[in-house]
C-alpha positions in Angstrom: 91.0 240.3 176.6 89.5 241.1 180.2 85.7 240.5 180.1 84.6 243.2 183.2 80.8 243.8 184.0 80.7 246.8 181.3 81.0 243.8 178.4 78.4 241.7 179.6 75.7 244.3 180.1 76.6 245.7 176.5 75.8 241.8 175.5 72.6 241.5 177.3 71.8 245.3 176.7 71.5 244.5 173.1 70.2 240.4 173.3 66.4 241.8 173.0 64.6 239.2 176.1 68.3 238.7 177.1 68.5 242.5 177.3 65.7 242.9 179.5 67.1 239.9 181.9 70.4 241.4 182.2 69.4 244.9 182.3 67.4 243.8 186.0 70.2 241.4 187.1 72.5 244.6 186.5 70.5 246.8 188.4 69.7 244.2 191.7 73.3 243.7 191.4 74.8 247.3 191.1 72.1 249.6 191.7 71.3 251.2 188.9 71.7 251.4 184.9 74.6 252.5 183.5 75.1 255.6 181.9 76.6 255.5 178.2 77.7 259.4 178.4 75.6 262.5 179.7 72.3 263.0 178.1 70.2 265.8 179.8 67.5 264.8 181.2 63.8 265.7 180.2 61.9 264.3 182.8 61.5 261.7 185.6 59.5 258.5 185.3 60.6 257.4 188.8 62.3 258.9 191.5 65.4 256.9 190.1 64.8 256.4 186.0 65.4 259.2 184.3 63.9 259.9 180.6 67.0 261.8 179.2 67.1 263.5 175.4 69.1 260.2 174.2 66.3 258.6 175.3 63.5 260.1 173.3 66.1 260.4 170.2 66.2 257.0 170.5 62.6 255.5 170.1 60.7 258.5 170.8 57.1 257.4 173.1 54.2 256.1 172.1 51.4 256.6 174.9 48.0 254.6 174.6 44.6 254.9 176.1 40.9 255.0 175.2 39.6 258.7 174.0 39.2 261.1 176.9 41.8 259.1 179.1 44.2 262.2 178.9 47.2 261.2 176.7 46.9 264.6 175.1 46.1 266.2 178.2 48.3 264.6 180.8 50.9 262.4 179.6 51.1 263.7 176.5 51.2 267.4 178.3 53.9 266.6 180.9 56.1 265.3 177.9 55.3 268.4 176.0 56.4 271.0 178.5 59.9 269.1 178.9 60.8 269.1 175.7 59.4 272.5 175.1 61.7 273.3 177.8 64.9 272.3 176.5 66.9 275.1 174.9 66.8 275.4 171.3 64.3 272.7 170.9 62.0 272.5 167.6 59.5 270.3 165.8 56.1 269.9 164.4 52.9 269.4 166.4 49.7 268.3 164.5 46.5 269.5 166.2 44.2 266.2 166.7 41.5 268.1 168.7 40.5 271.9 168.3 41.3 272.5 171.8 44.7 271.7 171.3 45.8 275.0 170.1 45.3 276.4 173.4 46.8 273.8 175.2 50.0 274.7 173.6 49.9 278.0 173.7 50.1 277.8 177.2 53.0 275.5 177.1 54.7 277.7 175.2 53.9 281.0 177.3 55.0 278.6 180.7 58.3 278.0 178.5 58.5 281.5 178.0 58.7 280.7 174.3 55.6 282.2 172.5 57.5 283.7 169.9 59.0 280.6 168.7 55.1 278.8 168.2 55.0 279.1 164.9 50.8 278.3 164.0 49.8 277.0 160.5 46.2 277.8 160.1 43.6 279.4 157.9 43.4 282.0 160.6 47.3 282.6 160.5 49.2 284.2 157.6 52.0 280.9 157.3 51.9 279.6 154.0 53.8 276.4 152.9 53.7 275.6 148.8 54.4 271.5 149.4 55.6 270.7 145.9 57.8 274.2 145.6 59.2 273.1 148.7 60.4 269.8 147.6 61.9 271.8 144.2 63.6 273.8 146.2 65.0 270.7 148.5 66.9 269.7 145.1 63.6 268.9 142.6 64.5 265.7 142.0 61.3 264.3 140.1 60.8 261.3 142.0 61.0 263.0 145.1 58.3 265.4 144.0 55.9 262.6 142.9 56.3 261.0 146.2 55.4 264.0 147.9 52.2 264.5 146.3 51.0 260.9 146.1 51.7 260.0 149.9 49.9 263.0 150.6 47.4 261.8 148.5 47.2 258.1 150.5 45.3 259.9 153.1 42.1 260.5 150.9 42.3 256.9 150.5 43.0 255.8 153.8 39.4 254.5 154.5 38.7 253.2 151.1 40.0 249.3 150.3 42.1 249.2 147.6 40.1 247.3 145.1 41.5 243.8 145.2 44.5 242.8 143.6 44.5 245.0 141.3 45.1 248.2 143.7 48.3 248.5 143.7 48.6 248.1 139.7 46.3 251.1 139.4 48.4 253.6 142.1 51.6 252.8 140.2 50.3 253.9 137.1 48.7 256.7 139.1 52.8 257.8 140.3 53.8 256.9 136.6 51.2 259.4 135.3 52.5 261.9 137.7 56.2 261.4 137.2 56.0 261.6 133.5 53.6 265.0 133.9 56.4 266.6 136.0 59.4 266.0 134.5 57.5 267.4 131.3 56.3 270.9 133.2 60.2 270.6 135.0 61.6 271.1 131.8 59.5 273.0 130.5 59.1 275.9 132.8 61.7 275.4 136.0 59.4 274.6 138.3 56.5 272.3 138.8 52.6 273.5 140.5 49.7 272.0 141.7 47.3 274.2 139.0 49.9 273.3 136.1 49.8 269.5 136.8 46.1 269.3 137.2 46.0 271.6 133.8 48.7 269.7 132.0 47.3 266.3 132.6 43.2 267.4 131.9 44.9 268.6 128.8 46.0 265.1 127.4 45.4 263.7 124.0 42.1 261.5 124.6 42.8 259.3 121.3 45.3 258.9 119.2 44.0 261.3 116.1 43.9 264.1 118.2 47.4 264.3 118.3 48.0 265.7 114.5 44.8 268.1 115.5 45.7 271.7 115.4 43.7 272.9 118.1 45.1 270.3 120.6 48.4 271.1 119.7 47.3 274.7 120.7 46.7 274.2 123.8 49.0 274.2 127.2 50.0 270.4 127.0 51.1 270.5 123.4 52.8 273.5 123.7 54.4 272.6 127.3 55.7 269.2 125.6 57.7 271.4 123.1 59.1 273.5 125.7 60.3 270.8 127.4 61.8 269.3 124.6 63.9 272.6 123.6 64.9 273.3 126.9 66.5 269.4 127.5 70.4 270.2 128.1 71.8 267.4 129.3 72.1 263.5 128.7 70.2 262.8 131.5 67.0 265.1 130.7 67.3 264.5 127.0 67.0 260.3 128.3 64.2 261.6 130.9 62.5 263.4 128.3 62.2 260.7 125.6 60.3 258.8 127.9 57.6 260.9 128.8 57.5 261.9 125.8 56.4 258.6 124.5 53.9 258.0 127.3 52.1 261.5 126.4 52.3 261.3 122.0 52.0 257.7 121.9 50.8 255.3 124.7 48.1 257.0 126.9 46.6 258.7 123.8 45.9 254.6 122.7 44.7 253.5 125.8 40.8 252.8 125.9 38.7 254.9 127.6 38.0 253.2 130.5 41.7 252.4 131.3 43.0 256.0 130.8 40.1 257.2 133.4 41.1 254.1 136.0 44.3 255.7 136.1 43.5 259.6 136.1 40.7 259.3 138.3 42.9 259.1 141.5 45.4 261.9 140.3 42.6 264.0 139.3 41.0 263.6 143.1 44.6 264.4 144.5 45.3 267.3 142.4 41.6 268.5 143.1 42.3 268.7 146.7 45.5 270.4 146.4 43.8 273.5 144.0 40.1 274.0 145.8 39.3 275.7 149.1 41.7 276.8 152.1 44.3 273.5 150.9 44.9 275.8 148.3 45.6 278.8 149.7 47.8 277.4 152.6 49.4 274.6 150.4 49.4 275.6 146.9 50.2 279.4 147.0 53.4 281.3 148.3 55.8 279.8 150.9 56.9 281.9 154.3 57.5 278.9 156.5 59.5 275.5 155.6 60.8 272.5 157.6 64.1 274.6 158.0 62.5 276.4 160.6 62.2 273.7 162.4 66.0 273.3 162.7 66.5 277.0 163.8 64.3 276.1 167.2 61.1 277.1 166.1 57.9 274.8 166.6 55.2 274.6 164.1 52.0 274.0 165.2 49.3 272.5 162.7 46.1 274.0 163.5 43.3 271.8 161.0 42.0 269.3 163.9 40.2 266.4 161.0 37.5 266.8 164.1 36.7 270.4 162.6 38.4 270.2 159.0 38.0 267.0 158.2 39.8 265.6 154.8 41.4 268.7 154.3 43.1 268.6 158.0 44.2 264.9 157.0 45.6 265.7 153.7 47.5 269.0 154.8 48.3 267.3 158.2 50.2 264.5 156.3 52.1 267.2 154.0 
């Protein structure tokens, strides 16, 4: 085998420090870097180094500085209107400051693209349901508890997480979860904010009031003996058993104090995700998705944490 120039620069390309050694001996040696296949190019960062598509597909940019050194504004900007630019191009921006709505909109009228800024707002009808989304994506249960409790994080984000026994108290918090929505799954085909938070106030608080007539009433007892009728397959029969053992037998045992260590973060989730304008953009109807992202439209997050605070984080991370 003939080792030509090609070889070695793949070898040093791809050596990390030996990369970046051979990528400058390359250059001083044949004038430029070579191109792996035609990538168009988005913008200039020299007169001679282009930053292609391939490029930003590839590690995307990070751009540093202190506040009010202009990475939205400038860097940030430039990079903006290139990719903006580029033909059938879509994405998600998240608003950090309130004045970057504006900013955009005048990227997109430069672009000649205003209809394809698509803004998520309380002043703007677009609606996203997050956990009928992820239903709809293929309702796989652990899928939808993910959704909700990474969502979740960022109401937690500033707090510490209690030592070493943190992490012990959010995996019970995504067990409690899990084992409330595979119940309401079953039960009624699809899975809502307002029917977790419901289902899970609605659990039996000791183990007597189980065989009580007016708990078994009520929307968790009955929603239990849905679910259990409407179990078809192996799978959700298996699925079933197991919550159902959590909700009739272990958490109706568990002291006080332990049952509310682990419902107190769920509670706080759910709360958020059924109170205010998170609950009418989030937990309502659905006339935008993440597929219309993929048809070239751009969707612009409007709830700057600057002016909307917890509420802009949490629907900012959905």
């Amino acid at each position: 085998m003939k080792i030509t120039m090609d070889h070695l620069y793949a070898l040093t390309f791809f050596g990390g420090v030996y990369g970046a050694l051979g990528y400058h001996w390359y250059r001083k040696r044949f004038g430029r870097r070579p191109q792996i296949a035609a990538s168009p190019v988005l913008l200039w960062l020299t007169k001679d180094e282009p930053f292609t598509v391939r490029d930003l597909l590839n590690g995307g940019v990070a751009i540093f500085g202190r506040t009010g050194s202009g990475k939205t504004s400038s860097s940030g900007k430039a990079l903006g209107r290139a990719i903006v630019g580029l033909p059938g191009s879509g994405g998600l921006i998240l608003a950090a400051k309130p004045e970057d709505r504006a900013m955009w909109e005048g990227v997109f009228k430069a672009a000649g693209r205003e209809s394809d800024l698509l803004i998520f707002s309380p002043d703007h009808p677009l609606r996203l349901n997050f956990i009928n989304a992820e239903m709809r994506a293929g309702g796989q249960t652990m899928n939808i508890v993910r959704c909700i409790t990474t969502i979740g994080e960022t109401l937690r984000s500033a707090d510490k997480k209690g030592g070493e026994d943190g992490d012990f108290w959010e995996s019970q918090q995504a067990r409690l979860i899990h084992n409330a929505v595979e119940i309401l799954k079953l039960a009624y085909g699809k899975v809502t904010a307002p029917d977790l938070l419901r289902f899970i106030s609605g659990m039996a608080a000791a183990t007597d009031v189980v065989k009580s007539e007016k708990w078994q009433a009520g929307f968790h007892y009955q929603s239990l003996l849905l679910a259990e009728k409407n179990a078809k397959t192996e799978i959700e029969k298996h699925d079933l058993t197991l919550a159902l053992e959590a909700w009739v037998n272990e958490y109706p045992a568990l002291n006080d104090r332990t049952r509310s260590s682990i419902t107190a973060g769920v509670f706080n989730t759910l709360h958020v995700f059924n109170q205010g304008i998170v609950r009418e953009l989030v937990s309502t109807t659905t006339n935008v998705s993440p597929e219309d992202m993929f048809r070239g439209k751009w969707v612009l997050v409007d709830m700057a944490p600057s002016r909307y605070g917890d509420a802009g984080l949490f629907i900012a991370a959905g």
